[in-house]
N, CA, C and O atoms as CSV, one atom per row, in Angstrom:
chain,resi,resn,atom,element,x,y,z
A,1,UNK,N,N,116.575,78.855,7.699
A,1,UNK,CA,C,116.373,80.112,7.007
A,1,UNK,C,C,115.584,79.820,5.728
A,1,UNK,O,O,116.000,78.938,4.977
A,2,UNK,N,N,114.623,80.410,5.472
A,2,UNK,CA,C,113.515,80.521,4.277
A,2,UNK,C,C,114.686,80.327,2.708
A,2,UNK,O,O,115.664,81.067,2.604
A,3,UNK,N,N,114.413,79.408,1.785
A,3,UNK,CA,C,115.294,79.652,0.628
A,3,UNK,C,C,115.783,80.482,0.088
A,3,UNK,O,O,116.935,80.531,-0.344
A,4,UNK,N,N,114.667,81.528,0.025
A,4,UNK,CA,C,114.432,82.982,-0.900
A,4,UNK,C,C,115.062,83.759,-0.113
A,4,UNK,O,O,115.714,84.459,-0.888
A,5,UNK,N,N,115.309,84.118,1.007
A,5,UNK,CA,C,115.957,84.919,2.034
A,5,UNK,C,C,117.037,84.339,1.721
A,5,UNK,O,O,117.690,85.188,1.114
A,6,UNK,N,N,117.949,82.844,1.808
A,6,UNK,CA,C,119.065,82.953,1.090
A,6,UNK,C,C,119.220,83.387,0.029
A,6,UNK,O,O,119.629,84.542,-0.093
A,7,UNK,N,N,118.983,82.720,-0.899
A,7,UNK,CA,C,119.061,82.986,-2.191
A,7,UNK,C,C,119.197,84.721,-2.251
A,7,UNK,O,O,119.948,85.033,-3.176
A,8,UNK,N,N,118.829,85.548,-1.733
A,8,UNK,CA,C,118.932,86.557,-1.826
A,8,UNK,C,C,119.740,87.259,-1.271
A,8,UNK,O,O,120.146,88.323,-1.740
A,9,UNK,N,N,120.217,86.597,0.188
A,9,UNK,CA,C,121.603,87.123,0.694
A,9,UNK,C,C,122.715,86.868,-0.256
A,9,UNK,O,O,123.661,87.554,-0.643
A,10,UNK,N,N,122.229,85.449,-0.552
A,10,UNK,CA,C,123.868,85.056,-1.510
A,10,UNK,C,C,123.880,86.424,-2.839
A,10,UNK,O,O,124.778,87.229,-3.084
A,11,UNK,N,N,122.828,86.298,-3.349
A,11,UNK,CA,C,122.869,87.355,-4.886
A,11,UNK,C,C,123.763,89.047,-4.282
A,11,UNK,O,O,124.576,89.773,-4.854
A,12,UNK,N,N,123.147,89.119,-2.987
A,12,UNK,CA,C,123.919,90.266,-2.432
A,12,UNK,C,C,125.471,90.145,-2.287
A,12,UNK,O,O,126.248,90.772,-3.007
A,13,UNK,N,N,125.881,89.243,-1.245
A,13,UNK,CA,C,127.022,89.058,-1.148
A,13,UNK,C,C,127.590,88.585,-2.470
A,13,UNK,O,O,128.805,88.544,-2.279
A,14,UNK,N,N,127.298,88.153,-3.891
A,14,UNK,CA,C,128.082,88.002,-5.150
A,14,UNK,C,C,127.845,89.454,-5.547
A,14,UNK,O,O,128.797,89.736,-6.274
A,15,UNK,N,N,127.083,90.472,-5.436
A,15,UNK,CA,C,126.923,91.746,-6.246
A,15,UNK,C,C,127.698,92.609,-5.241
A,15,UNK,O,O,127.944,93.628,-5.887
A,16,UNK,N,N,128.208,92.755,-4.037
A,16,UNK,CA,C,129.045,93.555,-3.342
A,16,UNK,C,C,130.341,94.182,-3.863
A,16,UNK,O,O,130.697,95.356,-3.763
A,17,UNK,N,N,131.097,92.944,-4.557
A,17,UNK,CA,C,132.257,93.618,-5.249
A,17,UNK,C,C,131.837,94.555,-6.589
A,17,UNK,O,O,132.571,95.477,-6.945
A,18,UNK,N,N,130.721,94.266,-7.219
A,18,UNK,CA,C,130.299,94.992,-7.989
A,18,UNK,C,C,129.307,95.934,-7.939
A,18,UNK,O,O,128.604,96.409,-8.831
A,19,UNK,N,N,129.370,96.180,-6.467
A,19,UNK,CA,C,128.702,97.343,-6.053
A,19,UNK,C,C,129.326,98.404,-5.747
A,19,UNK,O,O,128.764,99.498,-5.812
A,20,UNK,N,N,130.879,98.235,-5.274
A,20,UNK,CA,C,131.482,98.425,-4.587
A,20,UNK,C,C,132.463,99.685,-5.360
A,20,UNK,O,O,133.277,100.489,-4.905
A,21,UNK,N,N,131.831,99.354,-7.034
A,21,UNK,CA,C,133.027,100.411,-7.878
A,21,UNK,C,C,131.093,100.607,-8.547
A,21,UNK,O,O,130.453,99.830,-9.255
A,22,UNK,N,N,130.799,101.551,-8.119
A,22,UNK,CA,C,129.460,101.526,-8.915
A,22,UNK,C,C,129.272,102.312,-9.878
A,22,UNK,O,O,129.504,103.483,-9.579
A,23,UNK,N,N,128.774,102.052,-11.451
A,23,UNK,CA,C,128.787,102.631,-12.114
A,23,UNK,C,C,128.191,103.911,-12.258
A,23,UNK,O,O,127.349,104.205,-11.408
A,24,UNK,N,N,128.469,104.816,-13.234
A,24,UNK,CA,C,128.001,106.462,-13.455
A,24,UNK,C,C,126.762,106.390,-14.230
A,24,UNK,O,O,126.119,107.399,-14.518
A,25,UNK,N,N,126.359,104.976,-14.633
A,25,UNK,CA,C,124.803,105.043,-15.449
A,25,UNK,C,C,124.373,103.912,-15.241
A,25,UNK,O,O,125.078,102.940,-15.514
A,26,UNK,N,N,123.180,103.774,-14.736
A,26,UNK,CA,C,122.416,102.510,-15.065
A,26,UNK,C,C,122.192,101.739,-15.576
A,26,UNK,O,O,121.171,101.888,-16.248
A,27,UNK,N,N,122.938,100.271,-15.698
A,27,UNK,CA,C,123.012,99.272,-17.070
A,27,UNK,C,C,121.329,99.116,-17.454
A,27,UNK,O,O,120.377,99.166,-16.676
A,28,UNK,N,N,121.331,98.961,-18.571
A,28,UNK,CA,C,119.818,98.686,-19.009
A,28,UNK,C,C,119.677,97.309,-18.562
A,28,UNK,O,O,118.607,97.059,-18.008
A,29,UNK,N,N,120.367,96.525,-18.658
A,29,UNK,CA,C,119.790,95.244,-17.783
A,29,UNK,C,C,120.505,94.065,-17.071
A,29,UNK,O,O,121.717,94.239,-17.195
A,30,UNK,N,N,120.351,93.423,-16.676
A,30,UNK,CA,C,120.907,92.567,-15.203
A,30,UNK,C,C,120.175,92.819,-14.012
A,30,UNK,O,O,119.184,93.543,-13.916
A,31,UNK,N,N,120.909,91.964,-12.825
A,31,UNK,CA,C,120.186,92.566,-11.508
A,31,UNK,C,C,120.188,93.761,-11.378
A,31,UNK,O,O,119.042,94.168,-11.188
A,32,UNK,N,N,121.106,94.731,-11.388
A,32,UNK,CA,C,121.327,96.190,-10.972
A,32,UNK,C,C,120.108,96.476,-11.414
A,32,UNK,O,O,119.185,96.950,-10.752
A,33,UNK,N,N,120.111,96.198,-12.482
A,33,UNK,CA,C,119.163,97.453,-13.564
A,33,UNK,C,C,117.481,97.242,-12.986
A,33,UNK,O,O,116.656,98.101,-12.676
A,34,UNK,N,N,117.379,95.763,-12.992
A,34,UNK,CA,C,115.895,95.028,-12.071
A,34,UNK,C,C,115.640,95.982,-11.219
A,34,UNK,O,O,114.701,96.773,-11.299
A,35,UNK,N,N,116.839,95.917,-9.998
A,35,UNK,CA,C,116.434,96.367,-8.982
A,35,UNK,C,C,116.429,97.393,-8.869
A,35,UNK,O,O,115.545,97.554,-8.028
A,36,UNK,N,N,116.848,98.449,-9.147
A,36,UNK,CA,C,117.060,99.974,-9.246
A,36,UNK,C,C,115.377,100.364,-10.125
A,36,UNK,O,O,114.613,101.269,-9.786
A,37,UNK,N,N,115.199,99.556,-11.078
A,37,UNK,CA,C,113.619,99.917,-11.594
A,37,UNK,C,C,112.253,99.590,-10.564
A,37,UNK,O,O,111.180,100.194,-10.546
A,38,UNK,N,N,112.612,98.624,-9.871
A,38,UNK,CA,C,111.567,97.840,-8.556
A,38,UNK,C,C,111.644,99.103,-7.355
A,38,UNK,O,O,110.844,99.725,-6.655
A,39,UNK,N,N,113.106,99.061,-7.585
A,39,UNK,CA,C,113.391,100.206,-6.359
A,39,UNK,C,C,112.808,101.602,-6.066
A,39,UNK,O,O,112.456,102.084,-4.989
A,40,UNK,N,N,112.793,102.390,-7.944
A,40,UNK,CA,C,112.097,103.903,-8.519
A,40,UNK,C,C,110.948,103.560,-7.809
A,40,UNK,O,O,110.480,104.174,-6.850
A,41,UNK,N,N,110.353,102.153,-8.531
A,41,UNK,CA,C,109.057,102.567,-8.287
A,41,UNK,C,C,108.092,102.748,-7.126
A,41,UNK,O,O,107.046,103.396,-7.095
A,42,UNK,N,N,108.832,101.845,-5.938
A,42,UNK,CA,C,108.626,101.772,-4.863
A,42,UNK,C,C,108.466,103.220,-4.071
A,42,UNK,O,O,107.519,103.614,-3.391
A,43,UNK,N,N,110.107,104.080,-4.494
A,43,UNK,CA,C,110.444,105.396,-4.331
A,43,UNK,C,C,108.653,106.308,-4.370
A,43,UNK,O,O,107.923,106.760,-3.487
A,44,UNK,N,N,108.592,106.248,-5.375
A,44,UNK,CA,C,107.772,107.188,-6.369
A,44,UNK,C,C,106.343,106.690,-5.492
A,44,UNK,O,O,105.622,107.549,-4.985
A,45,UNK,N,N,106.204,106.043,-5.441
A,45,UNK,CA,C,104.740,105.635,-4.745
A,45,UNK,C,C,104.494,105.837,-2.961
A,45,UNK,O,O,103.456,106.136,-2.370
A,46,UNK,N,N,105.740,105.574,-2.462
A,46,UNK,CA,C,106.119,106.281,-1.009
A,46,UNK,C,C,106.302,107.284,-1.150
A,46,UNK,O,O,105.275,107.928,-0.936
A,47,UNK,N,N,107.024,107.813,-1.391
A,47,UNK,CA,C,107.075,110.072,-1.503
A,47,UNK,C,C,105.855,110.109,-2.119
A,47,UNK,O,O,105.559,111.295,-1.967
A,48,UNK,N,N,105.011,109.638,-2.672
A,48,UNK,CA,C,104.090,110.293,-3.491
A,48,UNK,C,C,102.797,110.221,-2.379
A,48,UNK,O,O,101.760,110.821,-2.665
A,49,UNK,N,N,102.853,109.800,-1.667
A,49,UNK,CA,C,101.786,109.281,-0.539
A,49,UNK,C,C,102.189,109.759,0.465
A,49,UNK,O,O,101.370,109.773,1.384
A,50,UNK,N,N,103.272,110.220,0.688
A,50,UNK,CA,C,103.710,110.966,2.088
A,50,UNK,C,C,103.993,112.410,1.426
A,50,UNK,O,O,104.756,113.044,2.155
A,51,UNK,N,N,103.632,113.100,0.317
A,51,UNK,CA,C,103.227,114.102,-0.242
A,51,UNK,C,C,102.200,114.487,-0.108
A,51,UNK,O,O,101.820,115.554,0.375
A,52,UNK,N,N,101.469,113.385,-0.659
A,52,UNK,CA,C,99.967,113.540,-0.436
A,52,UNK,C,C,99.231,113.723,1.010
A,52,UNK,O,O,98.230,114.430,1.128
A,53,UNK,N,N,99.855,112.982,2.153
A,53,UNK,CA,C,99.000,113.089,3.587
A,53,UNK,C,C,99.335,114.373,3.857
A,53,UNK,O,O,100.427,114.852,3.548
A,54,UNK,N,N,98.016,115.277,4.703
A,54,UNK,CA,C,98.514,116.337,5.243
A,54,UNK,C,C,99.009,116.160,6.333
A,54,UNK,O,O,98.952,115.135,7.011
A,55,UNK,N,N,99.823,117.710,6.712
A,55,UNK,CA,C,100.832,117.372,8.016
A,55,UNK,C,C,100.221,116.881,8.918
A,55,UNK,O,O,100.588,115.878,9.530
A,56,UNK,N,N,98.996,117.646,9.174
A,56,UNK,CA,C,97.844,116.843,10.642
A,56,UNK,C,C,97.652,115.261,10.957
A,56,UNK,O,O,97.396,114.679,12.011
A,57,UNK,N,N,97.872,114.795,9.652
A,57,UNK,CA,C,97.586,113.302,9.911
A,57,UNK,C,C,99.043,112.287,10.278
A,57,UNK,O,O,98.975,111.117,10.653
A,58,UNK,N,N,100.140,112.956,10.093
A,58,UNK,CA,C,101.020,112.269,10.542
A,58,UNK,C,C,101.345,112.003,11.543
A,58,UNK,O,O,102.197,111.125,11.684
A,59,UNK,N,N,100.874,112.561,12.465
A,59,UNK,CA,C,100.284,112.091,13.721
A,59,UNK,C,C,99.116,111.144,14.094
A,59,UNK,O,O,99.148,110.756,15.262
A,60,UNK,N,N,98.430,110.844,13.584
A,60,UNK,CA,C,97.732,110.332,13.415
A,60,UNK,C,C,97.989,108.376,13.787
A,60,UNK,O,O,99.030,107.945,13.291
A,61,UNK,N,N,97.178,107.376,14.528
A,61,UNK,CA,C,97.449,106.518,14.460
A,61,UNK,C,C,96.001,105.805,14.669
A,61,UNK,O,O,95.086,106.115,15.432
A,62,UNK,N,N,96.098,104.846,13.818
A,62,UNK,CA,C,94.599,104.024,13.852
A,62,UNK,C,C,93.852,103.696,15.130
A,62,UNK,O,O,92.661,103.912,15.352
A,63,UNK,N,N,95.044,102.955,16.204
A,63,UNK,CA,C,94.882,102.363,17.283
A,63,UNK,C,C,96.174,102.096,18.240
A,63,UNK,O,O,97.319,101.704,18.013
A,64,UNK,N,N,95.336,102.559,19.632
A,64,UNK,CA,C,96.524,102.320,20.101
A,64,UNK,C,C,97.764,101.474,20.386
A,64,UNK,O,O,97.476,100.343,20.778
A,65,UNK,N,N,99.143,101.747,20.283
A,65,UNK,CA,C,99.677,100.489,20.124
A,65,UNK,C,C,100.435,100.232,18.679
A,65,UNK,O,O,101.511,99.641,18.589
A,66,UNK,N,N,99.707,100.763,17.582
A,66,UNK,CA,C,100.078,101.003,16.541
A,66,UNK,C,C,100.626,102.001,15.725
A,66,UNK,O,O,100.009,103.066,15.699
A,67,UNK,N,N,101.723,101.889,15.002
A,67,UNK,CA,C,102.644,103.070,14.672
A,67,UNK,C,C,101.592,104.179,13.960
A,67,UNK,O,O,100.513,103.985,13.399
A,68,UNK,N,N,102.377,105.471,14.224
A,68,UNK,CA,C,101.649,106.635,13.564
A,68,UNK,C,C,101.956,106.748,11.886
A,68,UNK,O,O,102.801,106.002,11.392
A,69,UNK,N,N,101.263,107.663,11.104
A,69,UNK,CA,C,101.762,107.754,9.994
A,69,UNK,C,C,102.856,108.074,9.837
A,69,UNK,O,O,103.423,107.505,8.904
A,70,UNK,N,N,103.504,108.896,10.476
A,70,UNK,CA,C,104.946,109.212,10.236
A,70,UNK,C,C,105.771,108.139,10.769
A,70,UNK,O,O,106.926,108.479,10.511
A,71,UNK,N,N,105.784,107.224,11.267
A,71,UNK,CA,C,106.089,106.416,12.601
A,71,UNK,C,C,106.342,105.362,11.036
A,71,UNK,O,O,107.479,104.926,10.854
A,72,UNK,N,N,105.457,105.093,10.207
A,72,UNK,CA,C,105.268,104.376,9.077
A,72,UNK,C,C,106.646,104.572,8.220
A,72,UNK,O,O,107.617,103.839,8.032
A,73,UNK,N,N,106.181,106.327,7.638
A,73,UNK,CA,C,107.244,106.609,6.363
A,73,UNK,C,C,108.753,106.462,7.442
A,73,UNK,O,O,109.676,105.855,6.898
A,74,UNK,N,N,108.914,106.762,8.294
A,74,UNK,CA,C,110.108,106.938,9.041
A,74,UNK,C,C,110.726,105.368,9.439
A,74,UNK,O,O,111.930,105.133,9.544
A,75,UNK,N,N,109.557,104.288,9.646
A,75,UNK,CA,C,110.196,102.588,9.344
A,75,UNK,C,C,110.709,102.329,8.124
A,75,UNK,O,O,111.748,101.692,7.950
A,76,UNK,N,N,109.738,102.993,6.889
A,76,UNK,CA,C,110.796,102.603,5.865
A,76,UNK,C,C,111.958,103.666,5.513
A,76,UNK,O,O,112.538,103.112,4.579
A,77,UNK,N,N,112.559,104.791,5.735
A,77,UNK,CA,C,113.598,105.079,5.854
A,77,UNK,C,C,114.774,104.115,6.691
A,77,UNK,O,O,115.720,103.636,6.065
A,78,UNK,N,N,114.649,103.946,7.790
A,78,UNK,CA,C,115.297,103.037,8.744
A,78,UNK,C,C,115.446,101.556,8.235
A,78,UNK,O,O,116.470,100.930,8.509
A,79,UNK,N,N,114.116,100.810,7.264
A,79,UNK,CA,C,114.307,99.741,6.173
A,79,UNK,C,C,115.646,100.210,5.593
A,79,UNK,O,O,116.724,99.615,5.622
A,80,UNK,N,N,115.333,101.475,5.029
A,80,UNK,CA,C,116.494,101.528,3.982
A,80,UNK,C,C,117.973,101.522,4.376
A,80,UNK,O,O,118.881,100.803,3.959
A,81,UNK,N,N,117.986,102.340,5.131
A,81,UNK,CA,C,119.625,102.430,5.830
A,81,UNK,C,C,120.343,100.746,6.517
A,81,UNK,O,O,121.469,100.268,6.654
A,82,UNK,N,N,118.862,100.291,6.809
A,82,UNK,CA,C,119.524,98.571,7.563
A,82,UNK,C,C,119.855,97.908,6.409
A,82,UNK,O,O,120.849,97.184,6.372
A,83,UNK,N,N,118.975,98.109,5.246
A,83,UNK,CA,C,119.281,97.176,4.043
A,83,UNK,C,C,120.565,97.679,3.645
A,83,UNK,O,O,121.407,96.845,3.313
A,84,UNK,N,N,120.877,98.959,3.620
A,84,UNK,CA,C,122.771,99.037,2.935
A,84,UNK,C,C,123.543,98.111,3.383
A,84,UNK,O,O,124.317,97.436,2.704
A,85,UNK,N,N,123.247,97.992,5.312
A,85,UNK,CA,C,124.142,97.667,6.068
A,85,UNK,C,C,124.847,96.007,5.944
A,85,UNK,O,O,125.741,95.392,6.525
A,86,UNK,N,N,123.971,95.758,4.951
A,86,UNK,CA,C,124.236,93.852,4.541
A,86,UNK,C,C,125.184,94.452,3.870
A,86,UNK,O,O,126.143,93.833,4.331
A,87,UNK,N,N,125.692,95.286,3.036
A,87,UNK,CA,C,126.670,95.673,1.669
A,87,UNK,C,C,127.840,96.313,2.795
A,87,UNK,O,O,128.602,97.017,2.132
A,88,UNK,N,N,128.136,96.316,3.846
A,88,UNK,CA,C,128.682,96.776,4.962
A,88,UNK,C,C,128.780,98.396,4.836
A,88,UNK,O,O,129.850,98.899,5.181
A,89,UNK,N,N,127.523,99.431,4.267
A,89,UNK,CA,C,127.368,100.699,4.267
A,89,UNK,C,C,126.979,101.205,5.273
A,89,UNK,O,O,125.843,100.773,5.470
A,90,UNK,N,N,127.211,101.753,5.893
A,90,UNK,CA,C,126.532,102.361,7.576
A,90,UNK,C,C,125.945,103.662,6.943
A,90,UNK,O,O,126.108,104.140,5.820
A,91,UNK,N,N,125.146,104.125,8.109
A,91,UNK,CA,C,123.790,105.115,7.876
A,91,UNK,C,C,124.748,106.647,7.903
A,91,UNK,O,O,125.333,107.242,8.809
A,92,UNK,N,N,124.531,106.956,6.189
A,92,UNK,CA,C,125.414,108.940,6.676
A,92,UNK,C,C,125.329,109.207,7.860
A,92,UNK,O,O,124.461,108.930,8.688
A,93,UNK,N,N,126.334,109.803,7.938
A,93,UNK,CA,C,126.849,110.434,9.400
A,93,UNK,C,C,125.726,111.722,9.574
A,93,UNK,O,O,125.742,112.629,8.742
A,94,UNK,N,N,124.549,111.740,10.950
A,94,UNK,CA,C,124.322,113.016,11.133
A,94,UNK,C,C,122.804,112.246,10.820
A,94,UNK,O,O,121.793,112.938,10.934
A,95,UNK,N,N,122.641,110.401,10.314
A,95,UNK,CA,C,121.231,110.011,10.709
A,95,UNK,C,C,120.536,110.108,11.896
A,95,UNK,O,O,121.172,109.932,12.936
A,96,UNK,N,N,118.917,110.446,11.968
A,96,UNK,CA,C,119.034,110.495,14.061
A,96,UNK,C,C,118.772,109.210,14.417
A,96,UNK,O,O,117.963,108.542,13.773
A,97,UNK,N,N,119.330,108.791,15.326
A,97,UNK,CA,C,119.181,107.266,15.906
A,97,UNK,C,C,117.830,106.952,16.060
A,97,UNK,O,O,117.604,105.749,16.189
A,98,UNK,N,N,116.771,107.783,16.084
A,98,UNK,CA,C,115.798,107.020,16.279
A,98,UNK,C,C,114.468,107.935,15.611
A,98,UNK,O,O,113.711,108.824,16.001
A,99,UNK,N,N,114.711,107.060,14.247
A,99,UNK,CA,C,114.097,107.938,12.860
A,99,UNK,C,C,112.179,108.002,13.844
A,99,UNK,O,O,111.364,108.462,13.044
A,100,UNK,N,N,111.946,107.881,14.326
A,100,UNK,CA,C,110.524,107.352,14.284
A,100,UNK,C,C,110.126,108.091,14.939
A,100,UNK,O,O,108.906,107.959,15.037
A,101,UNK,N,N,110.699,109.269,15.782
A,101,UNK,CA,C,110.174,109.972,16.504
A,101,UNK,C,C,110.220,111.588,15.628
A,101,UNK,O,O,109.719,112.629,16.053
A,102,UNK,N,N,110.866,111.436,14.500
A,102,UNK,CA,C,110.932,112.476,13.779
A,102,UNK,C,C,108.745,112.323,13.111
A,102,UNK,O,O,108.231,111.316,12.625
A,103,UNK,N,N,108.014,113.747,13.388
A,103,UNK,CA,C,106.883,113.704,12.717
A,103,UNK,C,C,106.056,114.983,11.926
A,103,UNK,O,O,104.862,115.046,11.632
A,104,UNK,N,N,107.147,115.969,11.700
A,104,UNK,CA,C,107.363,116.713,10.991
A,104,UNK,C,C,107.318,115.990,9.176
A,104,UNK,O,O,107.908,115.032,8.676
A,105,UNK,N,N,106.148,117.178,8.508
A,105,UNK,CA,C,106.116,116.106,7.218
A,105,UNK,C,C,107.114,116.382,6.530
A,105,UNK,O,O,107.544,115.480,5.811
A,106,UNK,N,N,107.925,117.930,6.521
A,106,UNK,CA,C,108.838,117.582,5.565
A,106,UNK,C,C,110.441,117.522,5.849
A,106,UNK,O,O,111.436,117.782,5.173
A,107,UNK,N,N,110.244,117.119,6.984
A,107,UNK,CA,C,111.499,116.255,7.371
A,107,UNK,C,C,111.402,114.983,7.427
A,107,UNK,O,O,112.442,114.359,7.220
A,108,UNK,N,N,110.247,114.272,7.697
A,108,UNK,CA,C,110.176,112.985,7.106
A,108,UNK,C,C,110.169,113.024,5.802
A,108,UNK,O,O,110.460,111.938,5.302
A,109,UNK,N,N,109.910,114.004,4.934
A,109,UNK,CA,C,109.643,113.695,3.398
A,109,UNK,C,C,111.458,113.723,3.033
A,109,UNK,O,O,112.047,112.836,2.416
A,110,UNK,N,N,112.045,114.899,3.564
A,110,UNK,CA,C,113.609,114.761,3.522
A,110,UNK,C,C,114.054,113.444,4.059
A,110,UNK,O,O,114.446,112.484,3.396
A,111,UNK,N,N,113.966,113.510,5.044
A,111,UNK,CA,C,114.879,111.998,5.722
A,111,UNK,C,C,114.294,110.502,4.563
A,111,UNK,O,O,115.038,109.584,4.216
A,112,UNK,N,N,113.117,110.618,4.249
A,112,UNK,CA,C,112.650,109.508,3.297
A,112,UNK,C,C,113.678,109.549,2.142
A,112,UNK,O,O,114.599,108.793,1.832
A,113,UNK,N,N,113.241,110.592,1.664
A,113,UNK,CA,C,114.331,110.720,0.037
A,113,UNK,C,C,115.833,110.556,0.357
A,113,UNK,O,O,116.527,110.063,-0.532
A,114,UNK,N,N,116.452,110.931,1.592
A,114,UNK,CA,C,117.483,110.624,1.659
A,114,UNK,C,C,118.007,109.428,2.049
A,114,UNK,O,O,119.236,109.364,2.044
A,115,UNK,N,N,117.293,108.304,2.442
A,115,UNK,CA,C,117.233,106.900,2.848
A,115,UNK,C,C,117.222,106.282,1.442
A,115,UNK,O,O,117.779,105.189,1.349
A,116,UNK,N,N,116.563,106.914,0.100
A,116,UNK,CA,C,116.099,106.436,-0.575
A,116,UNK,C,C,117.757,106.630,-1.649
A,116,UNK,O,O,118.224,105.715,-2.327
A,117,UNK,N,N,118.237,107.738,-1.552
A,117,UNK,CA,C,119.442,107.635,-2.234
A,117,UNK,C,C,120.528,107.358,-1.465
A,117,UNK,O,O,121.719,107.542,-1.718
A,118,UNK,N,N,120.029,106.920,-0.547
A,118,UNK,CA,C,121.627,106.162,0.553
A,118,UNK,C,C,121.410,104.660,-0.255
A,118,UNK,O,O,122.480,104.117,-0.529
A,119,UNK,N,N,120.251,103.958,-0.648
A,119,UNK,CA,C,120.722,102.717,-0.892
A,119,UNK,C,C,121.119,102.794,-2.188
A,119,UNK,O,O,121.878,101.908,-2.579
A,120,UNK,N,N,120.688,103.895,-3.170
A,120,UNK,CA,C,121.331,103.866,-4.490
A,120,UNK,C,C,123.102,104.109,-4.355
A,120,UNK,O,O,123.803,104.114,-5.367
């Protein structure tokens, strides 16, 4: 296994118990605080780009074989819900099993934002 891929499971599995009672405000700094700022910004630049495409193009795919635009924002929703699942959080009840076929923009723009505060 790659170092950094440990190293990063372990930082998870030591931050679980202290995830686990999570605070009502954002410490200004430590890991939490790192990652929750890495995290916004990530947020903010995905919704802001799946705002921006019109609905027509989310259908849309370069080549065949290769995921569509929505096929895209809807992998990283599904990123998000697998990444809780290391913290042993399972996906809200009422996720659809198979985000990728959703290509509606603003239900992908919903299902995005809500992937996005499932890992907060």
């Amino acid at each position: 296994m790659n170092r950094s891929i440990a190293a990063l499971l372990l930082a998870i599995a030591v931050a679980v118990p202290a995830l686990a009672e999570r605070p009502k405000t954002t410490p200004a700094n430590g890991f939490r605080a790192e990652f929750l700022a890495n995290f916004d910004d990530v947020q903010s630049k995905i919704v802001s780009l799946a705002q921006a495409v019109p609905p027509k193009v989310y259908a849309w795919r370069p080549a065949k074989g290769v995921r569509s635009t929505s096929e895209v924002f809807m992998h990283v929703a599904g990123g998000n819900y697998f990444l809780a699942t290391f913290l042993g959080v399972q996906p809200p009840k009422g996720t659809p099993q198979d985000l990728e076929k959703i290509i509606d923009k603003q239900k992908v723009l919903a299902e995005l934002k809500r992937s996005f505060d499932h890992v907060r």
